[in-house]
VMD Tcl script that draws the C-alpha trace (Angstrom):
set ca {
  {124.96 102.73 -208.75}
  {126.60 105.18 -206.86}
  {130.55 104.59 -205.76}
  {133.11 106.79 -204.62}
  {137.02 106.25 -206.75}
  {139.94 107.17 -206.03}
  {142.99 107.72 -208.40}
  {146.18 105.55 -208.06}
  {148.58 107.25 -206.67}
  {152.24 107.65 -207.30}
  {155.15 107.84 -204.92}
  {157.83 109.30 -205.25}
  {161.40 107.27 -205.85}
  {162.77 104.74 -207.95}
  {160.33 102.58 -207.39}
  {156.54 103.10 -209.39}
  {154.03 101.25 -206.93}
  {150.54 101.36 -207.78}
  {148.15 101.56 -204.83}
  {144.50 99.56 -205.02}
  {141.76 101.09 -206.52}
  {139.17 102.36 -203.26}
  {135.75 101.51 -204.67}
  {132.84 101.99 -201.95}
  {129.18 101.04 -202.80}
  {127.05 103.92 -201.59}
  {123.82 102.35 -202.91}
  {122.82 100.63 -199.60}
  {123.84 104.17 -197.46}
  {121.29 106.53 -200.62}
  {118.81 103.70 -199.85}
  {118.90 103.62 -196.33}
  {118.70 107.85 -196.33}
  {115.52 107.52 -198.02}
  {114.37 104.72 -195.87}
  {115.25 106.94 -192.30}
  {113.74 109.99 -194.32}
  {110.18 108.76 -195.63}
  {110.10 107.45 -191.72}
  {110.45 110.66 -190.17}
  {107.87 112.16 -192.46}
  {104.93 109.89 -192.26}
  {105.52 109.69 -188.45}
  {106.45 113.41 -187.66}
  {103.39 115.61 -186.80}
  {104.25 119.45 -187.73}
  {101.59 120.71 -185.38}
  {98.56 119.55 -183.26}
  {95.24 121.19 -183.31}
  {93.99 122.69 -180.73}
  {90.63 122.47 -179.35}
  {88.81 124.13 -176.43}
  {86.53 121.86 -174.31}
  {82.97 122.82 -173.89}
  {80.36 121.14 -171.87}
  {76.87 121.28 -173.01}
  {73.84 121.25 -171.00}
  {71.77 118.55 -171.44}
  {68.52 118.21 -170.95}
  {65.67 120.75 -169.99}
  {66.72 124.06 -168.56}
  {67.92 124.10 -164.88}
  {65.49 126.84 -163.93}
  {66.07 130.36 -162.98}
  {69.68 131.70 -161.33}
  {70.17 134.01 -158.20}
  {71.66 137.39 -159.20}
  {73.91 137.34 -156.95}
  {76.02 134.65 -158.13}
  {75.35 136.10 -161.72}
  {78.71 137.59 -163.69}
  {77.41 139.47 -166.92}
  {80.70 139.57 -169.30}
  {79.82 141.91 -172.46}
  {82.09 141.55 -175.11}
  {82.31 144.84 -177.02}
  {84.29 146.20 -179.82}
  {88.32 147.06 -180.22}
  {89.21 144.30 -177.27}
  {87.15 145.64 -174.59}
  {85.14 144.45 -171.97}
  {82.26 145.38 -169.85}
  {80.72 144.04 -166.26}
  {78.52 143.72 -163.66}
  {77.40 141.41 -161.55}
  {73.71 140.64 -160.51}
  {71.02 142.15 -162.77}
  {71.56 145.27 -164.52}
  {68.71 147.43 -163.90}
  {69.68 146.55 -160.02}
  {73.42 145.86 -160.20}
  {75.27 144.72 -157.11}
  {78.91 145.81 -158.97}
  {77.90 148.66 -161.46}
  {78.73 148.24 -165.08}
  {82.13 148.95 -165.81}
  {84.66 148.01 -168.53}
  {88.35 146.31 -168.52}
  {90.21 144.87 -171.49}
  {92.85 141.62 -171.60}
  {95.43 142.74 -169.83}
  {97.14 142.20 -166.36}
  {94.94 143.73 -164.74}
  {91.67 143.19 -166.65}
  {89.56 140.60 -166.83}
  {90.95 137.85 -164.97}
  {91.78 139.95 -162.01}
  {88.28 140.83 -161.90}
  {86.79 137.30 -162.17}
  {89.35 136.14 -159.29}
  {88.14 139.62 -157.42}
  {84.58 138.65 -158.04}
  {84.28 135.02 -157.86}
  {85.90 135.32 -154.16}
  {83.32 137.58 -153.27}
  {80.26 135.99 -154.27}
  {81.89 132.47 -152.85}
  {81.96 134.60 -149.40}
  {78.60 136.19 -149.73}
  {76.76 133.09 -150.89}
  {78.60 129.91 -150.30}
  {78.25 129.19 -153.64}
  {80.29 129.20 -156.95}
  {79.79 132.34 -159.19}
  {78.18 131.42 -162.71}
  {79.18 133.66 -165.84}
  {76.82 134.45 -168.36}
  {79.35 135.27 -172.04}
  {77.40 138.12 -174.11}
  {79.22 138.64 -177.59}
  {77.77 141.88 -179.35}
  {77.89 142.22 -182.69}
  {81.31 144.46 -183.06}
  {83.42 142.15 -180.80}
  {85.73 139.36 -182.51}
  {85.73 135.88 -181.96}
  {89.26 135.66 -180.54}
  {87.93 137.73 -177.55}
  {85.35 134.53 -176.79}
  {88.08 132.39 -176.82}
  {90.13 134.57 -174.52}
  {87.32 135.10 -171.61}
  {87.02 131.47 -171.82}
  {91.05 130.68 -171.03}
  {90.37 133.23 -168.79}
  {87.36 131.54 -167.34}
  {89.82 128.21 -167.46}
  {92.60 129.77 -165.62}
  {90.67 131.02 -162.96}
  {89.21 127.42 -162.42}
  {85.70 129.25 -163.02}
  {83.44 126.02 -163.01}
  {79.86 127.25 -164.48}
  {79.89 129.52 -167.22}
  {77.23 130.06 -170.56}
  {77.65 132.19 -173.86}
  {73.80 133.17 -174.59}
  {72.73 135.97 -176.99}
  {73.32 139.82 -175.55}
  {69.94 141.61 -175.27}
  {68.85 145.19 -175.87}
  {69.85 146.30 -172.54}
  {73.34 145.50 -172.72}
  {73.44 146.76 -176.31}
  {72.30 150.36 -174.84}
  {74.77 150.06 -172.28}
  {77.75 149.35 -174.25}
  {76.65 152.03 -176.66}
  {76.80 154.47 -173.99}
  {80.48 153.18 -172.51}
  {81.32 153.82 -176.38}
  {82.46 150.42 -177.01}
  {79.64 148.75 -178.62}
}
mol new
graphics top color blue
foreach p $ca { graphics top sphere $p radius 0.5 }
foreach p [lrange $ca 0 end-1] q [lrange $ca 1 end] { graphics top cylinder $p $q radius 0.2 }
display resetview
């Protein structure tokens, strides 16, 4: 049991008075400290997780794109990025490379995505092409990229020999 004492005290004079004993309880208070404290643990949540929302196609596929409303994002190696939209042996932007900053990729999607909306009427659909050097947290950046832009229609599919050469030859690959 815990309780807090005090000493009788003297005053001073002729005449000797003792003062009460204080005597508090502090039991119930220690109890009800662990009570608030075991609350505030089992219903405190240190942090959330964090997931990205992907939609998956389903079904069979949707058929064949036009390459004009194609946006080829090549992830390469040390945070870089290459582009070009439409097909790349016949590229209506040529091939070029940006990296995650202010004036990188998401300047280029708005840049793009506004053009091909005026050209075509239509929504521009990005095709994600990891290579084999770049790093996973670059994914998840071109898609909060692709978020923040309010880019609609996007798909990460396998990079092909093509791009490989090209990224080779940009020196990023």
């Amino acid at each position: 049991m815990a309780e807090l004492n005090s000493s009788p005290q003297k005053t001073g004079g002729n005449h000797r008075r003792k003062k009460m004993n204080l005597r508090v309880d502090l039991t119930a208070m220690v109890d009800l400290a662990f009570l608030l404290i075991t609350f505030f643990i089992m219903t405190t949540t240190l942090s959330k997780p964090k997931a990205m929302d992907i939609a998956m196609p389903v079904g069979d596929d949707a058929g064949p794109t036009a390459a004009s409303r194609s946006f080829t994002v090549c992830l390469g190696k040390n945070n870089q990025v290459m582009y070009y939209l439409g097909e790349l042996k016949k590229p209506i932007i040529a091939p070029a490379i940006t990296g995650f900053n202010s004036e990188g990729i998401r300047r280029t999607i708005l840049e793009t995505s506004k053009m091909v909306r005026d050209k075509t009427g239509k929504s521009m659909i990005v095709l994600i092409k990891p290579s084999d050097h770049s790093v996973y947290n670059n994914l998840v950046n071109v898609i909060d990229e692709l978020t923040i832009t309010n880019t609609q229609q996007y798909a990460i599919v396998n990079i092909d020999k093509h791009d490989t050469d090209v990224l080779k030859q940009k020196g990023i690959y």
